[in-house]
PDB file of N, CA, C and O in Angstrom:
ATOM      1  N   UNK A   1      27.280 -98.876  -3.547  1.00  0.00           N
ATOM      2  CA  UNK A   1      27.525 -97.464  -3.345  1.00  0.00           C
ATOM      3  C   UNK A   1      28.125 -97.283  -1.956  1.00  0.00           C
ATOM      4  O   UNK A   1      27.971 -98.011  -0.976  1.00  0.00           O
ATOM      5  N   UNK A   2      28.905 -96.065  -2.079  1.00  0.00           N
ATOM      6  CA  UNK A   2      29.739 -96.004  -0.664  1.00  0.00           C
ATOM      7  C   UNK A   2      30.068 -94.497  -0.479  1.00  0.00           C
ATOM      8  O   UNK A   2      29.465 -93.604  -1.073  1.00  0.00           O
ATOM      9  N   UNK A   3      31.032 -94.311   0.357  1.00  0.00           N
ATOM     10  CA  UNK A   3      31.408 -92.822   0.397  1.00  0.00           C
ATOM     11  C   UNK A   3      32.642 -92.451   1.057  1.00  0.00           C
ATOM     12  O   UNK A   3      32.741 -92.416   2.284  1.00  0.00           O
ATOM     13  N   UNK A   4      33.740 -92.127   0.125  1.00  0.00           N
ATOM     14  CA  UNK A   4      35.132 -91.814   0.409  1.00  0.00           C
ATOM     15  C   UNK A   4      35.453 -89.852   1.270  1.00  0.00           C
ATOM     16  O   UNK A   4      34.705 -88.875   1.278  1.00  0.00           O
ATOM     17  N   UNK A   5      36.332 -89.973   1.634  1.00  0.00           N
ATOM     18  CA  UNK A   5      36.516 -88.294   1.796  1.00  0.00           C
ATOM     19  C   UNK A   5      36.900 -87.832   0.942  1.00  0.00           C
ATOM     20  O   UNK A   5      37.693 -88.655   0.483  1.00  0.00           O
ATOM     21  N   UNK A   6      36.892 -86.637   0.077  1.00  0.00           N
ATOM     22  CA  UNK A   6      37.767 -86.406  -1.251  1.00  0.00           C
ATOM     23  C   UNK A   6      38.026 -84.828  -0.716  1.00  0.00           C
ATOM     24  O   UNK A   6      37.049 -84.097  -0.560  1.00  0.00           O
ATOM     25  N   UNK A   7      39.375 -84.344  -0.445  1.00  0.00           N
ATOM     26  CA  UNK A   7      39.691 -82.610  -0.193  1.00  0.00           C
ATOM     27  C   UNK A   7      38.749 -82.487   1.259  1.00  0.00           C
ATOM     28  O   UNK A   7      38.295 -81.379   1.545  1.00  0.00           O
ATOM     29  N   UNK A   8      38.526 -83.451   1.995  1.00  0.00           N
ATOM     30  CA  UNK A   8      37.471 -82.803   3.354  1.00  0.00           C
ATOM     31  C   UNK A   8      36.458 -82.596   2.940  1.00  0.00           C
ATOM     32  O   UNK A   8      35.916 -81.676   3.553  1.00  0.00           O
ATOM     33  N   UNK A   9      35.736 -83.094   1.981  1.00  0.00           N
ATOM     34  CA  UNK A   9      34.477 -83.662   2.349  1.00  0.00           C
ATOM     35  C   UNK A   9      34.120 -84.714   1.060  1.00  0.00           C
ATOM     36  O   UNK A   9      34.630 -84.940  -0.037  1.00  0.00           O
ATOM     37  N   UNK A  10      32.726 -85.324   1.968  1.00  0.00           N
ATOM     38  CA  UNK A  10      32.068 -86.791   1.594  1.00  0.00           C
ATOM     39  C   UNK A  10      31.845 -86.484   0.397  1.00  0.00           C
ATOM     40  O   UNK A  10      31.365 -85.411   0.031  1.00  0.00           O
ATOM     41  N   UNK A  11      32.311 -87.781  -0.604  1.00  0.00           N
ATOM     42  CA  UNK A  11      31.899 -88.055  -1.899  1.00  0.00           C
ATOM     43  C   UNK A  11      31.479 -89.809  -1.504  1.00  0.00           C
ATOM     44  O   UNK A  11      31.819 -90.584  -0.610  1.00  0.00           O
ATOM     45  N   UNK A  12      30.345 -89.914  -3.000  1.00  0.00           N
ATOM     46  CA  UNK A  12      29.713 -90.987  -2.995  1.00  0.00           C
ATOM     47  C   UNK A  12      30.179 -91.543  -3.832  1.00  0.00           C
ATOM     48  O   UNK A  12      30.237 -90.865  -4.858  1.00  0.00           O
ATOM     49  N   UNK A  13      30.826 -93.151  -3.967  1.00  0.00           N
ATOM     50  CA  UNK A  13      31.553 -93.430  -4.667  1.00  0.00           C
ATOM     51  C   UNK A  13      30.834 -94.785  -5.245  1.00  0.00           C
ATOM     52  O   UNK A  13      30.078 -95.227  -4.380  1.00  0.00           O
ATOM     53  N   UNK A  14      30.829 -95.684  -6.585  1.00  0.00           N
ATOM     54  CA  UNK A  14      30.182 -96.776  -6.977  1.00  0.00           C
ATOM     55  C   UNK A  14      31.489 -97.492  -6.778  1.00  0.00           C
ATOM     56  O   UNK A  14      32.589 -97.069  -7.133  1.00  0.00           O
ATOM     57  N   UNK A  15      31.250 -98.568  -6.198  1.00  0.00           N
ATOM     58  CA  UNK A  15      32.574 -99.722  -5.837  1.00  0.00           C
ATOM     59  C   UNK A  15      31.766-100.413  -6.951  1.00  0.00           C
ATOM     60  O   UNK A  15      30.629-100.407  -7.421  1.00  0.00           O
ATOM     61  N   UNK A  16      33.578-101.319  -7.213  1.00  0.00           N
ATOM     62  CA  UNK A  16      34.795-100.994  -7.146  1.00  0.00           C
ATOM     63  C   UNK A  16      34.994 -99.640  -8.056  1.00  0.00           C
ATOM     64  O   UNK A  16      34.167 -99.283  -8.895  1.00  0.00           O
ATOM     65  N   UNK A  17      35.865 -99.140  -7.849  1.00  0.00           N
ATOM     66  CA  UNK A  17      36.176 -97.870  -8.593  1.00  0.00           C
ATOM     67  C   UNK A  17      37.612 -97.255  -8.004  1.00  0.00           C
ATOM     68  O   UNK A  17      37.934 -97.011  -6.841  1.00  0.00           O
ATOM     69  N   UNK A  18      38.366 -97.094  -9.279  1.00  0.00           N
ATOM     70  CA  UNK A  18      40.216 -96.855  -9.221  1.00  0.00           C
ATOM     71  C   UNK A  18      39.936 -95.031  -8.768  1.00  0.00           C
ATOM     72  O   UNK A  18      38.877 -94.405  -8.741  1.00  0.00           O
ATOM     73  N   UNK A  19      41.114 -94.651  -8.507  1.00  0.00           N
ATOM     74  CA  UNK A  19      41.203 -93.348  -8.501  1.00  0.00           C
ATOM     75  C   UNK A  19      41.007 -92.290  -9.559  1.00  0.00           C
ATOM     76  O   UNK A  19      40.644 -91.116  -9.487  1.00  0.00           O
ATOM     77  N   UNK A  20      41.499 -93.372 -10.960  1.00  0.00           N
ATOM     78  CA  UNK A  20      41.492 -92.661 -12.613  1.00  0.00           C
ATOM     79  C   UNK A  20      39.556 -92.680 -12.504  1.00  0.00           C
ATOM     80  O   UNK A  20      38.852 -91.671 -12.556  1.00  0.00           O
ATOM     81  N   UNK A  21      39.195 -93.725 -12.390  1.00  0.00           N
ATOM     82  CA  UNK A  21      37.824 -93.522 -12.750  1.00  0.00           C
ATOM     83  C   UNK A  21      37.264 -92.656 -11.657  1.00  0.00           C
ATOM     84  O   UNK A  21      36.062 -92.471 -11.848  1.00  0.00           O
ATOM     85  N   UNK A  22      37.687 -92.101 -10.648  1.00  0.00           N
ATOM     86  CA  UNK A  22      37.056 -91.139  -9.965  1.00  0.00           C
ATOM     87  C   UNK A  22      37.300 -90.137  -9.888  1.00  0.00           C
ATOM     88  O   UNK A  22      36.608 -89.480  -9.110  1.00  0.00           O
ATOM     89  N   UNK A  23      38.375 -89.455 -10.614  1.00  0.00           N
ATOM     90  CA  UNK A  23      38.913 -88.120 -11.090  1.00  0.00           C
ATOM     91  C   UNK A  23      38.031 -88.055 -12.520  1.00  0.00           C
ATOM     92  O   UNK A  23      37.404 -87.020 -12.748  1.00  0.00           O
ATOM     93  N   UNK A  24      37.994 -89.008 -13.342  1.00  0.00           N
ATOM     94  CA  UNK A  24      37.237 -88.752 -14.645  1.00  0.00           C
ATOM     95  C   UNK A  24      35.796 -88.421 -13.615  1.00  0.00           C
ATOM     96  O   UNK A  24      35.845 -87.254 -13.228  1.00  0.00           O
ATOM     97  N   UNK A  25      34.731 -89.057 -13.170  1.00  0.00           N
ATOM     98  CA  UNK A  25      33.553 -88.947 -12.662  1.00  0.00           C
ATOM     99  C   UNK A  25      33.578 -87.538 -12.147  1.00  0.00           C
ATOM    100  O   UNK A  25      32.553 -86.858 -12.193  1.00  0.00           O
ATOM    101  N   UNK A  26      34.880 -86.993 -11.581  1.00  0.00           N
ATOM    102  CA  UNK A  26      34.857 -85.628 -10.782  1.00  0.00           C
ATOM    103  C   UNK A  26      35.170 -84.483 -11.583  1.00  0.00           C
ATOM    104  O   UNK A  26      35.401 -83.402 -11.042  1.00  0.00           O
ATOM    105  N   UNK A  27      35.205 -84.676 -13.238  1.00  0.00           N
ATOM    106  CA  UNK A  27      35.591 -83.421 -14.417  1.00  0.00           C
ATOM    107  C   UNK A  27      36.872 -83.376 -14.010  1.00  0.00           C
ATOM    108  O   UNK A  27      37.338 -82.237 -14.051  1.00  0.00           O
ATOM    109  N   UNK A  28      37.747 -84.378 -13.558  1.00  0.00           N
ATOM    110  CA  UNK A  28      39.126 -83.865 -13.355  1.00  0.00           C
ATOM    111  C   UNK A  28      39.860 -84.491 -14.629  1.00  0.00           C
ATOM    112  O   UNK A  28      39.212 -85.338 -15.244  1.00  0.00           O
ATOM    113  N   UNK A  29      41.232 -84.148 -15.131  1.00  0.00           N
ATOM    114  CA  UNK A  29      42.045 -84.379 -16.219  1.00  0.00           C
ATOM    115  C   UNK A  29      43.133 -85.353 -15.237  1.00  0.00           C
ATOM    116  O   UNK A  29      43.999 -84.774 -14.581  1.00  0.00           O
ATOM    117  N   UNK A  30      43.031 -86.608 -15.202  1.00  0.00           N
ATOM    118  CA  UNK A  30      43.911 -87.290 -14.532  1.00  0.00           C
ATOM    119  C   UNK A  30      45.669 -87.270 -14.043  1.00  0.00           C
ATOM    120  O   UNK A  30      46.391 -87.655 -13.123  1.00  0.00           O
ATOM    121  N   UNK A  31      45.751 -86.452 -15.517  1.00  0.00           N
ATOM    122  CA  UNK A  31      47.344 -85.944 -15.933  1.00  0.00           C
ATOM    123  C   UNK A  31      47.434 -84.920 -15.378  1.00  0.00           C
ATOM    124  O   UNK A  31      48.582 -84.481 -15.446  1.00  0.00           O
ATOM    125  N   UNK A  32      46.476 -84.044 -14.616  1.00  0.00           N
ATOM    126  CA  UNK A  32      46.733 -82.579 -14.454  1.00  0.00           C
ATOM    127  C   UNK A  32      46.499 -82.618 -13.286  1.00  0.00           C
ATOM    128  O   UNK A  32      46.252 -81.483 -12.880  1.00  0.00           O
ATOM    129  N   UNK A  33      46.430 -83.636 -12.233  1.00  0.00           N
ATOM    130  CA  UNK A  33      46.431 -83.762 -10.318  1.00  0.00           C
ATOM    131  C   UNK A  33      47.747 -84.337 -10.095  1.00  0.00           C
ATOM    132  O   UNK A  33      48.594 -84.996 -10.699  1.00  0.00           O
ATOM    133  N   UNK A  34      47.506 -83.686  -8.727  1.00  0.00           N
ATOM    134  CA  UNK A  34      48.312 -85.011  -7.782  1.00  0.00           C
ATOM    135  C   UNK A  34      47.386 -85.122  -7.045  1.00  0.00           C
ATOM    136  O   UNK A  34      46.550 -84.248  -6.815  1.00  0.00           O
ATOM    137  N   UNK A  35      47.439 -86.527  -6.455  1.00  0.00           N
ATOM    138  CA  UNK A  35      46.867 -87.351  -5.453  1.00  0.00           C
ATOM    139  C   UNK A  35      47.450 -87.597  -4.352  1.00  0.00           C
ATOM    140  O   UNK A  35      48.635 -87.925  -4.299  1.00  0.00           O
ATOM    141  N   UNK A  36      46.902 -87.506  -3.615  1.00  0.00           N
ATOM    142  CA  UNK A  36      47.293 -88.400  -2.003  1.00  0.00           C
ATOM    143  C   UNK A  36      46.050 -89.323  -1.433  1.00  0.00           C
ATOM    144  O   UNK A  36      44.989 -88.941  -0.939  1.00  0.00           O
ATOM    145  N   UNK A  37      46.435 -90.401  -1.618  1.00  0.00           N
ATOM    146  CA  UNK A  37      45.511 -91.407  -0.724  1.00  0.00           C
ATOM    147  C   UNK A  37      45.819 -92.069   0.501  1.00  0.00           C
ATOM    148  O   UNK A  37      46.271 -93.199   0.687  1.00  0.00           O
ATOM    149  N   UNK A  38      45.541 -91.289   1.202  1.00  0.00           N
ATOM    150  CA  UNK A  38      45.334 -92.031   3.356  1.00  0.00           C
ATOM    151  C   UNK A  38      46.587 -91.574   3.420  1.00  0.00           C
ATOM    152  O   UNK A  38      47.265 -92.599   3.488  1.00  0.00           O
ATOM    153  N   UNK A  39      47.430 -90.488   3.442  1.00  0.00           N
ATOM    154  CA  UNK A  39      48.853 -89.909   3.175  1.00  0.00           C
ATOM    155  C   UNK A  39      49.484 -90.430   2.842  1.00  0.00           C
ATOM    156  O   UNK A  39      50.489 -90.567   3.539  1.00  0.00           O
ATOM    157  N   UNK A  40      49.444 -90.887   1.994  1.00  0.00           N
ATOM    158  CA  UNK A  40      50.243 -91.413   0.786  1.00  0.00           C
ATOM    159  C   UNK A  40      50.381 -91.032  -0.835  1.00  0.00           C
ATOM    160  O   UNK A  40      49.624 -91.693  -1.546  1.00  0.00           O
ATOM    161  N   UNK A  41      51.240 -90.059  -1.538  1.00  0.00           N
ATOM    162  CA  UNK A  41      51.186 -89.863  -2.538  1.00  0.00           C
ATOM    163  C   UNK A  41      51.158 -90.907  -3.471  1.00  0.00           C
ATOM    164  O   UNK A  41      51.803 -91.945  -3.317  1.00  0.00           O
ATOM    165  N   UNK A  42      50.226 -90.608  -4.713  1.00  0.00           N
ATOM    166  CA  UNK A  42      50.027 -91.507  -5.587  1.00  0.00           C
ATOM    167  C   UNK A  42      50.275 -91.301  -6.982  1.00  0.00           C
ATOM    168  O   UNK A  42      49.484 -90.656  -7.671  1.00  0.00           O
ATOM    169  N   UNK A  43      51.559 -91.921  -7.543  1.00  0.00           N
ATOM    170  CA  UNK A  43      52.026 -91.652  -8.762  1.00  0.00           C
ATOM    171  C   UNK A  43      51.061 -91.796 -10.062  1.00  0.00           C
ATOM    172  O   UNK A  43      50.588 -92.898 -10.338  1.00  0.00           O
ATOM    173  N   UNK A  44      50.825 -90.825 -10.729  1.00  0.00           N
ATOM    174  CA  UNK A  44      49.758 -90.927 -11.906  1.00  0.00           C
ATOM    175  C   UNK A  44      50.040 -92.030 -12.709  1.00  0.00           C
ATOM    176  O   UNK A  44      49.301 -92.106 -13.690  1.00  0.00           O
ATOM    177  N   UNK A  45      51.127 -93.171 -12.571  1.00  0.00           N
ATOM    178  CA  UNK A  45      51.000 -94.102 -13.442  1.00  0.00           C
ATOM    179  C   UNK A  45      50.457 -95.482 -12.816  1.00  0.00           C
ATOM    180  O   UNK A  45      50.625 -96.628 -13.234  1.00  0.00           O
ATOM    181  N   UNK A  46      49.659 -94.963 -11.533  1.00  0.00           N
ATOM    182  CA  UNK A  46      48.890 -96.100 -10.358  1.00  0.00           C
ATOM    183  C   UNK A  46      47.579 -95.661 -10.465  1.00  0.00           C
ATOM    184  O   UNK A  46      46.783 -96.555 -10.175  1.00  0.00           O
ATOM    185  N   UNK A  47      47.097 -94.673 -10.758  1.00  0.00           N
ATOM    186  CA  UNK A  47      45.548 -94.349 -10.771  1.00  0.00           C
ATOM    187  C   UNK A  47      44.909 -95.026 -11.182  1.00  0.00           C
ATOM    188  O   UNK A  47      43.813 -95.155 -10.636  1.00  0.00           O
ATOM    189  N   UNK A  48      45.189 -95.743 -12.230  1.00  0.00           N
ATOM    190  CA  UNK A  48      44.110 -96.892 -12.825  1.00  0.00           C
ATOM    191  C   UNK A  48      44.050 -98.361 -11.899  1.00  0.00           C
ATOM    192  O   UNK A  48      43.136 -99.185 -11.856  1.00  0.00           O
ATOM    193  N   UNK A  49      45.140 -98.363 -11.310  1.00  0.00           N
ATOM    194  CA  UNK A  49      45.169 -99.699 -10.614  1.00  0.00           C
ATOM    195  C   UNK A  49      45.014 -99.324  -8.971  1.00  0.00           C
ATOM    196  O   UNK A  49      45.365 -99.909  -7.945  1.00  0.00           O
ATOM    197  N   UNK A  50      44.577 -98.533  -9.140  1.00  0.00           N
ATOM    198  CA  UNK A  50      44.689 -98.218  -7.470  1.00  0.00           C
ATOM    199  C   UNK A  50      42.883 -98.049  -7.128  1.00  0.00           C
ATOM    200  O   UNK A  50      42.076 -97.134  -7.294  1.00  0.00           O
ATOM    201  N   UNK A  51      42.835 -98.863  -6.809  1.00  0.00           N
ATOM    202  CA  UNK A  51      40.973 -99.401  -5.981  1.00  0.00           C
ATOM    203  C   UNK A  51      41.000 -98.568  -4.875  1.00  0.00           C
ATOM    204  O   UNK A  51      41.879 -98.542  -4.013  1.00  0.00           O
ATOM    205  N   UNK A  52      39.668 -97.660  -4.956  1.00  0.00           N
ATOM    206  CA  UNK A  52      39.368 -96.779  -3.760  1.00  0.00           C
ATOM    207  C   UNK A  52      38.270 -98.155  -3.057  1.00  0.00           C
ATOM    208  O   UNK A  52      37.619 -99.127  -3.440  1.00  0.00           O
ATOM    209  N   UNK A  53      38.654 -97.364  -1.719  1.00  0.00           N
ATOM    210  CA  UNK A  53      37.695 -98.211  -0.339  1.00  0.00           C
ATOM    211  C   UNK A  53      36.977 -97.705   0.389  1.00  0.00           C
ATOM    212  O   UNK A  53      37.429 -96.607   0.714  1.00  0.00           O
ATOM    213  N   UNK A  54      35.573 -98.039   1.083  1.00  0.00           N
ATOM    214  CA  UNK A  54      34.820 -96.591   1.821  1.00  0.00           C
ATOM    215  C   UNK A  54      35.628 -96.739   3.007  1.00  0.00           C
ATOM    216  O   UNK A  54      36.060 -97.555   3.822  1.00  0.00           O
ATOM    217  N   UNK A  55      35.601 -95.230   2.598  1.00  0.00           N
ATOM    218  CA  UNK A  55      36.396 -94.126   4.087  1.00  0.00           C
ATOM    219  C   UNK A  55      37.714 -94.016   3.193  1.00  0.00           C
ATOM    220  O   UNK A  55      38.685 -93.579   3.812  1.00  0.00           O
ATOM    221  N   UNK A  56      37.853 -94.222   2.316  1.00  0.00           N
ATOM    222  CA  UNK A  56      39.440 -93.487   2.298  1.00  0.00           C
ATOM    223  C   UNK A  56      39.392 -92.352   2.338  1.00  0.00           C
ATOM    224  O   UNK A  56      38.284 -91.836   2.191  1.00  0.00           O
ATOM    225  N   UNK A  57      40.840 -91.300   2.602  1.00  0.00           N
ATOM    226  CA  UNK A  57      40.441 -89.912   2.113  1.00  0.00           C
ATOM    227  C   UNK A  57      42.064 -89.866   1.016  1.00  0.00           C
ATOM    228  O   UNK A  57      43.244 -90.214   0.963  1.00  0.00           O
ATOM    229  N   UNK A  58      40.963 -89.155   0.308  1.00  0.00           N
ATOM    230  CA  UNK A  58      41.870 -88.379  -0.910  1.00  0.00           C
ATOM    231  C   UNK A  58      42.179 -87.093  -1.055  1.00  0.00           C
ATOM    232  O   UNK A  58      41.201 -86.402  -1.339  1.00  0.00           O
ATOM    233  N   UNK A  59      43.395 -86.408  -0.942  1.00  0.00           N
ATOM    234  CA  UNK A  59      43.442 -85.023  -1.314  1.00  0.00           C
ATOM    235  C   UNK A  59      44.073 -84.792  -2.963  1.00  0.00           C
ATOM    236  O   UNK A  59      45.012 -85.435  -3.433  1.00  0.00           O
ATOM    237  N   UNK A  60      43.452 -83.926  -3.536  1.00  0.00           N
ATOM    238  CA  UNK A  60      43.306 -83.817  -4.947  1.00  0.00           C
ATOM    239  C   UNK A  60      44.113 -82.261  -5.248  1.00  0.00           C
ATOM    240  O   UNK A  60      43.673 -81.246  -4.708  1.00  0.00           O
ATOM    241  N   UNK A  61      45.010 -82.225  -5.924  1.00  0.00           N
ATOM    242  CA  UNK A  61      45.357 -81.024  -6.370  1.00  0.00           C
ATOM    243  C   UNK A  61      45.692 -80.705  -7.768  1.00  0.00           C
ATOM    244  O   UNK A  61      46.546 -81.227  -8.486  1.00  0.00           O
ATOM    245  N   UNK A  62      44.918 -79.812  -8.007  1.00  0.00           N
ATOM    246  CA  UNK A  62      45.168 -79.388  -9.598  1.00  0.00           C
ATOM    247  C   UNK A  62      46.342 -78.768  -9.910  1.00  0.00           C
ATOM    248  O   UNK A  62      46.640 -77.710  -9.356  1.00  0.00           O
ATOM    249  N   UNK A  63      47.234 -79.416 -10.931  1.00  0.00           N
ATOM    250  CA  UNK A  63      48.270 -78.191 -11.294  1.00  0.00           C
ATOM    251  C   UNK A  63      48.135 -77.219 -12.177  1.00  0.00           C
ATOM    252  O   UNK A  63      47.234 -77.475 -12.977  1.00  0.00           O
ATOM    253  N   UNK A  64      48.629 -76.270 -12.349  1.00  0.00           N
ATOM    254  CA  UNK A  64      48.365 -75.514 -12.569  1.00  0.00           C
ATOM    255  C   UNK A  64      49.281 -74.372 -12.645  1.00  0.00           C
ATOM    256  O   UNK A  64      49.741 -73.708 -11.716  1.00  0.00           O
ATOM    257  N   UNK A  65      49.522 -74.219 -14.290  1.00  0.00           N
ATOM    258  CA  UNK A  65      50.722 -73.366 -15.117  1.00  0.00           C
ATOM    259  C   UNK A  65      50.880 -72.568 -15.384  1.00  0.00           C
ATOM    260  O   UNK A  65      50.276 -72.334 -16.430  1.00  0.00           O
ATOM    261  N   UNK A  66      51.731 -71.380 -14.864  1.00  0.00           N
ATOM    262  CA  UNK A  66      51.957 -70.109 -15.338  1.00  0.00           C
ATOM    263  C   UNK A  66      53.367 -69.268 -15.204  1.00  0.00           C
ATOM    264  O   UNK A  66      54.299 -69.545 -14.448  1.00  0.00           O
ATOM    265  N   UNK A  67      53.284 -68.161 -16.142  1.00  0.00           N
ATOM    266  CA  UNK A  67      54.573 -67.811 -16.136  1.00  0.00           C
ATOM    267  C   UNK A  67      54.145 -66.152 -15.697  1.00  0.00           C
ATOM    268  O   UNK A  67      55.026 -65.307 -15.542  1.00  0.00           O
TER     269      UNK A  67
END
């Protein structure tokens, strides 16, 4: 067990664990964020292969559709 930043503040995270499995753990729809990890945007077709580390920080944004 560990603890990443996620949006400015501490989340507890079970290592190893990808970004996909920590958007699922967080009720998020993987297809429906963008990510940034340690400022770095992260293309939704890397979430599964992309291993979070303690202390990273992640900013998470929901999209979100309207006319």
């Amino acid at each position: 067990m560990g603890s990443i930043i996620a949006n400015g503040k501490p989340a507890q995270v079970q290592f190893p664990c990808s970004i996909e499995e920590f958007l699922v753990r967080q009720h998020l729809l993987p297809r429906s964020v963008v990510v940034e990890q340690n400022g770095e945007a992260v293309a939704p077709s890397e979430f599964s292969g992309r291993t979070l580390c303690e202390n990273d920080r992640l900013e998470i944004v929901c999209i979100v559709a309207g006319g």
